[in-house]
C-alpha positions in Angstrom: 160.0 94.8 193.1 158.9 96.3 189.4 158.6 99.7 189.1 156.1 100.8 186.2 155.2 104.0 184.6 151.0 102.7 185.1 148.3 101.7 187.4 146.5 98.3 186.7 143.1 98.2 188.2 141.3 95.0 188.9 137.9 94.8 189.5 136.3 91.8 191.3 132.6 91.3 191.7 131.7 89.6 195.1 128.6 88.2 196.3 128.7 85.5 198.9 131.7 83.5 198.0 133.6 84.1 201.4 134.8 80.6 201.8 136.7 80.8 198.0 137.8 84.8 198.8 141.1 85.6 200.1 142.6 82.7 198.1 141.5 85.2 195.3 142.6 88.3 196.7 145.9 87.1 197.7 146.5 85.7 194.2 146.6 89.2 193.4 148.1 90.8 196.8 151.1 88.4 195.6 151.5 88.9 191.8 154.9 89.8 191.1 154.6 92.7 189.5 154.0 94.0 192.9 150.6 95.3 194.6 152.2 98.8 195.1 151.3 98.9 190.7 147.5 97.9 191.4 144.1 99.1 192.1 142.2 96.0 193.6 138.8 96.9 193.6 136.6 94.8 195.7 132.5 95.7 195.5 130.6 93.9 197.7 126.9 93.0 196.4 124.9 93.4 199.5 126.8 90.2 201.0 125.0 88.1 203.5 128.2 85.2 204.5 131.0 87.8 205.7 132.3 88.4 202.2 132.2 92.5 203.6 133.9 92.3 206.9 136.3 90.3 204.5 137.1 92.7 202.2 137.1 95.7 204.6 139.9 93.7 206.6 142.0 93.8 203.3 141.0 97.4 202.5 142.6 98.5 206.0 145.5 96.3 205.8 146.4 97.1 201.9 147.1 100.7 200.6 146.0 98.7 196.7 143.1 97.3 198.3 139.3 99.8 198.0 136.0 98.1 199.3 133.0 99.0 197.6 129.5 98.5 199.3 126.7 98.3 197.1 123.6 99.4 198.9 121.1 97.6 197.0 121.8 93.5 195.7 121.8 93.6 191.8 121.6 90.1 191.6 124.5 89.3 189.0 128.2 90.0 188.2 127.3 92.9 185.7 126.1 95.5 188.5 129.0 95.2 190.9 131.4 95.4 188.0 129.9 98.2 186.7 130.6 100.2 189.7 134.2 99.1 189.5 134.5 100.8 186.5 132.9 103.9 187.5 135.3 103.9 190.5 138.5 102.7 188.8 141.7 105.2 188.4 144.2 102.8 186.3 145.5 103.5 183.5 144.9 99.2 182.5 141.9 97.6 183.7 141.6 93.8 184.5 138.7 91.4 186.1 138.9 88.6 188.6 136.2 86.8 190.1 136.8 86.4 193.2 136.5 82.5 193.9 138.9 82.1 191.0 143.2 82.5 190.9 145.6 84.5 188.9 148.7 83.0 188.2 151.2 85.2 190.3 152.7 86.5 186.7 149.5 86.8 185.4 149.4 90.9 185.6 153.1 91.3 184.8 153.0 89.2 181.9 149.5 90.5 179.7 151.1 94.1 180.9 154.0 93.9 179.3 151.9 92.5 176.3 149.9 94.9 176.0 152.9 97.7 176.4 155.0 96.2 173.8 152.7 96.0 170.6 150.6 99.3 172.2 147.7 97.4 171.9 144.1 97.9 173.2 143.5 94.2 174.4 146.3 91.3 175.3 145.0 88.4 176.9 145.7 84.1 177.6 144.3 81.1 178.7 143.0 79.5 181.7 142.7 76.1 183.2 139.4 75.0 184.0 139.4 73.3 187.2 136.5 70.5 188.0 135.7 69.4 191.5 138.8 71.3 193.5 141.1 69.6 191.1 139.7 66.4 190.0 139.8 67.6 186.7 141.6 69.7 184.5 141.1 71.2 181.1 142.8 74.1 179.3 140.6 76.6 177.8 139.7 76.1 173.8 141.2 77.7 171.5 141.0 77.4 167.6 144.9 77.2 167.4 147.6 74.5 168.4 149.8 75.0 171.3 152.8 73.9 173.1 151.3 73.4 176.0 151.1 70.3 178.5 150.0 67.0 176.9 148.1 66.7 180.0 145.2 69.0 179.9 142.4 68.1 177.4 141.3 70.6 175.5 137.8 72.5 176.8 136.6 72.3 172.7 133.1 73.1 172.6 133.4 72.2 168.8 132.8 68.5 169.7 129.3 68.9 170.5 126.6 67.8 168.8 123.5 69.3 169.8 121.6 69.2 166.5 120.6 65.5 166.6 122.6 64.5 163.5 124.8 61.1 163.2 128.1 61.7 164.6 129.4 61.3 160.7 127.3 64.4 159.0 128.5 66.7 162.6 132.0 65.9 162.4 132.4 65.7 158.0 129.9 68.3 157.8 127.9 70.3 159.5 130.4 71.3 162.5 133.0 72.5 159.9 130.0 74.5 158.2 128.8 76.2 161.3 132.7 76.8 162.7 133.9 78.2 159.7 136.9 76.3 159.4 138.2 77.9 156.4 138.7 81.3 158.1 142.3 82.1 157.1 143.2 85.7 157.6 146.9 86.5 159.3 147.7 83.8 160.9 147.9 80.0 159.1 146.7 76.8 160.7 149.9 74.7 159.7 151.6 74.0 163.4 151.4 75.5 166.9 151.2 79.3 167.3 152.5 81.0 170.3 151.1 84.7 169.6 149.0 86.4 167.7 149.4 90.3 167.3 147.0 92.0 165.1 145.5 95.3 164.7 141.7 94.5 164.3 139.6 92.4 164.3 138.5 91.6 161.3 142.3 90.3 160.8 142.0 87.5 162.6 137.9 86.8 163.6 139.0 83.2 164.9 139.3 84.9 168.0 135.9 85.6 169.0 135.6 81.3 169.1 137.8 81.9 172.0 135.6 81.5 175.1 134.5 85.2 176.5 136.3 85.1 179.8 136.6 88.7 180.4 139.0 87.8 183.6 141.8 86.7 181.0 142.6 89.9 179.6 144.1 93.1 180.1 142.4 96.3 178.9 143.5 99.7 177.7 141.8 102.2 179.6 140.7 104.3 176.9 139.0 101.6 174.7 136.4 101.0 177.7 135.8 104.8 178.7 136.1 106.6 175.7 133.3 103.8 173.7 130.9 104.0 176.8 131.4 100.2 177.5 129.6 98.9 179.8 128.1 95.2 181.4 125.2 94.7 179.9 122.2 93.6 182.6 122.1 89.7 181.6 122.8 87.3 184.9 124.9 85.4 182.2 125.9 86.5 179.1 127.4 90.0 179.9 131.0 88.8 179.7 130.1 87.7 176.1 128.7 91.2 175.4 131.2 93.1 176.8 135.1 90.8 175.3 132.7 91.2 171.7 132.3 94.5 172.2 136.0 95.4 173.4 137.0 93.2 170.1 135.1 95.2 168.0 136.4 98.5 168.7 139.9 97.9 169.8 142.5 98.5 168.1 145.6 96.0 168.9 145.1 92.9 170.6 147.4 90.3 171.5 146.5 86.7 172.4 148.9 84.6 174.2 148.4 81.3 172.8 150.5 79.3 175.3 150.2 81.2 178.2 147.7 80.3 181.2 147.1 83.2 183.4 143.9 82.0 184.9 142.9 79.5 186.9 139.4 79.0 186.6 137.1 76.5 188.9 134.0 75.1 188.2 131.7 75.0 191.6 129.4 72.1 191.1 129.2 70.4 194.5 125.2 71.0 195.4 126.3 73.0 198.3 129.2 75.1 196.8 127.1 76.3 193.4 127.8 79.7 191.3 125.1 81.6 189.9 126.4 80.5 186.3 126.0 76.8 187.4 122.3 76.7 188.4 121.0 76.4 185.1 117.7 77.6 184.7 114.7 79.3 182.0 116.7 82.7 183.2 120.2 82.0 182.8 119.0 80.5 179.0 116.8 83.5 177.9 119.6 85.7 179.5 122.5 84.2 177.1 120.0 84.1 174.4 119.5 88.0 175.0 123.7 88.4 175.0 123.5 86.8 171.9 121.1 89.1 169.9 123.0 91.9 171.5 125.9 90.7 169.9 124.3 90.1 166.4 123.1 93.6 166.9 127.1 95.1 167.6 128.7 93.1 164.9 126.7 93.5 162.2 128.3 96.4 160.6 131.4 94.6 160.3 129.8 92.3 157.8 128.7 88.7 157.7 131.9 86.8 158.9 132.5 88.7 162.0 129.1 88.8 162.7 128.6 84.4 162.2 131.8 84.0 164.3 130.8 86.3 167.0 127.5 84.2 167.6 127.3 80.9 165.9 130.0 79.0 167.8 127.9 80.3 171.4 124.8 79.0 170.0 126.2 75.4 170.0 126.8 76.1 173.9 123.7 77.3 174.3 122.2 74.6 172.5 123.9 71.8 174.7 123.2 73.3 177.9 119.3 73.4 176.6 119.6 70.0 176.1 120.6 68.9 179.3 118.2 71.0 181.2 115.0 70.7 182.1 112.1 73.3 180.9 108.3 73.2 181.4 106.5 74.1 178.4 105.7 77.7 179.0 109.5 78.2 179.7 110.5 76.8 176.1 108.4 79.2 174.6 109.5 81.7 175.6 112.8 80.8 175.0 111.4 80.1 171.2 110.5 83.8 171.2 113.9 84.8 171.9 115.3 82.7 169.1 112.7 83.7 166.6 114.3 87.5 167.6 117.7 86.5 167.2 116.6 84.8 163.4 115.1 88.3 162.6 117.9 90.1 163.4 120.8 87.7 162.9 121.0 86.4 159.0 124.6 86.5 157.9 124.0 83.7 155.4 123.4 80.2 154.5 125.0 78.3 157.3 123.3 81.1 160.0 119.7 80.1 158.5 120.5 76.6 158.8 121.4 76.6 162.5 118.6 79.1 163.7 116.2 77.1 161.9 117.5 73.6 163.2 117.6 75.3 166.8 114.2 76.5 166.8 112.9 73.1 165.4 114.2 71.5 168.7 112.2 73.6 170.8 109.3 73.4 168.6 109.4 69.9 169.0 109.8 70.3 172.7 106.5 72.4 173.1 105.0 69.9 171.2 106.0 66.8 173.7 105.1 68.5 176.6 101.3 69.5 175.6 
């Protein structure tokens, strides 16, 4: 048993995932810096498969363990966790959703992070799991690790959703848009294992790393004392809320060679997430995160504010592709990049991408008259 001087409270937002559930809860009932140091915070979004009389059984059985009933559905991740926040007492705050795993060190380890360099923010990696284990990848990051040979990297730099030859993407454009030349603390010359820095704008590579709010470990004070809250986008509030919590924080850590998350991807027709059904919503909602995040970052100038975004585009981008919208649908989507142009002009390389993106859809419309 560890004894600590602070309460960790994690917040998981639940909506009919009852069949994934307690394997959630009880990867954090079990974590081995002991439940007796936690706040699990379980709100329940108007539930319809059990997921409540689930919960309440944990709440009853667990001092650590606090159901929340929502009265009213809200329809994504942002609401529920919301409420967490407003109801959480610990002195850390964390995220799990709930059809996902921590490793059992998980809160022990990013605690004693976060502790030791009195930072703001410390956080890892996570494996994404396909098919219940099929396949593996480890989340990307823009540094090299020591980790197994055996997970592929998850490097969303590899796509090409621009329709260039394979040659230009790779020689040329994909090192323009990624900003490859960012050097700031921390040199690219062999694996890193952490990275400890005091702001952002030290070391902006981080904001490439995929937004997974559930890998991380926050200070207290950074979220209540800046207002920050989930913005209301079905996806594309976890973006919204790790850039935000970048911006303002002051110390963050990133564990380079540490998974603390395991992280599955439900894409068996029956056995769907929200995230997974793409649609003309789920697109316009991430294309909203995105000008909210162009919005927050530019006052920190043009590199932080290309690196926030322009990386998230090329996701957006490919998951357009591979969709299917009417016509009506990709204009309005168009509308919603044409914002994000007027708003969002750190430079050369940002012009160049909003304007090849909006050509796509413009070409889209087009077609489908």
């Amino acid at each position: 048993m560890i004894t600590i001087q602070d309460k960790i409270s994690i917040i998981l937002p639940i909506f009919n995932v009852g069949s994934h559930l307690r394997g959630g809860i009880d990867s954090l009932i079990n974590q081995t810096i002991g439940n007796e140091n936690l706040e699990i915070i379980m709100v329940n979004d108007c539930s319809t498969d059990g997921s409540d009389e689930i919960i309440n059984e944990y709440a009853e059985k667990y001092d650590c363990c606090k159901a929340i009933h929502l009265e009213k559905n809200t329809g994504a991740a942002n609401g529920p966790r919301n409420k967490g926040l407003e109801n959480c007492t610990g002195d850390y705050i964390m995220f799990l959703d709930p059809d996902d795993r921590y490793v059992l060190d998980a809160c022990e380890t990013l605690y004693n992070s976060v502790k030791e360099h009195d930072a703001d923010i410390a956080f890892g990696r996570f494996r994404r799991i396909f098919t219940y284990g099929e396949t593996v990848q480890k989340s990307y990051s823009p540094y090299e690790d020591d980790l197994e040979n055996s997970y592929p990297d998850e490097i969303l730099e590899d796509h090409n959703p621009l329709n260039v030859s394979d040659f230009i993407w790779t020689n040329a454009l994909e090192k323009l848009l990624y900003g490859k030349d960012i050097v700031k603390t921390y040199e690219r010359k062999g694996p890193v294992d952490k990275i400890v820095i005091k702001n952002i704008k030290e070391e902006p590579d981080l904001l490439k790393i995929p937004p997974s709010v559930w890998t991380k470990i926050y200070k207290r004070e950074l979220i209540m004392d800046n207002n920050i809250k989930y913005q209301k986008f079905i996806s594309g509030d976890d973006m919204a809320f790790t850039d935000e919590t970048f911006l303002k924080a002051s110390g963050i850590v990133f564990l380079n060679n540490y998974f603390c998350y395991d992280y599955f991807i439900r894409d068996l027709p029956e056995d769907k997430s929200i995230t997974n059904n793409v649609n003309v919503r789920l697109l316009a909602d991430l294309m909203d995160s995105y000008i909210y995040c162009a919005e927050i970052s530019k006052p920190y100038g043009e590199e932080i504010a290309n690196v926030a975004v322009n990386p998230h585009l090329m996701y957006w981008a490919n998951t357009w592709k591979n969709a299917s919208m009417t016509r009506d649908e990709n204009k309005l989507l168009l509308e919603k990049l044409e914002k994000l142009r007027s708003i969002h002009n750190a430079g050369l390389k940002t012009k160049f991408l909003l304007s090849s993106l909006i050509k796509m859809l413009e070409a889209a419309i087009l077609v489908k008259k």
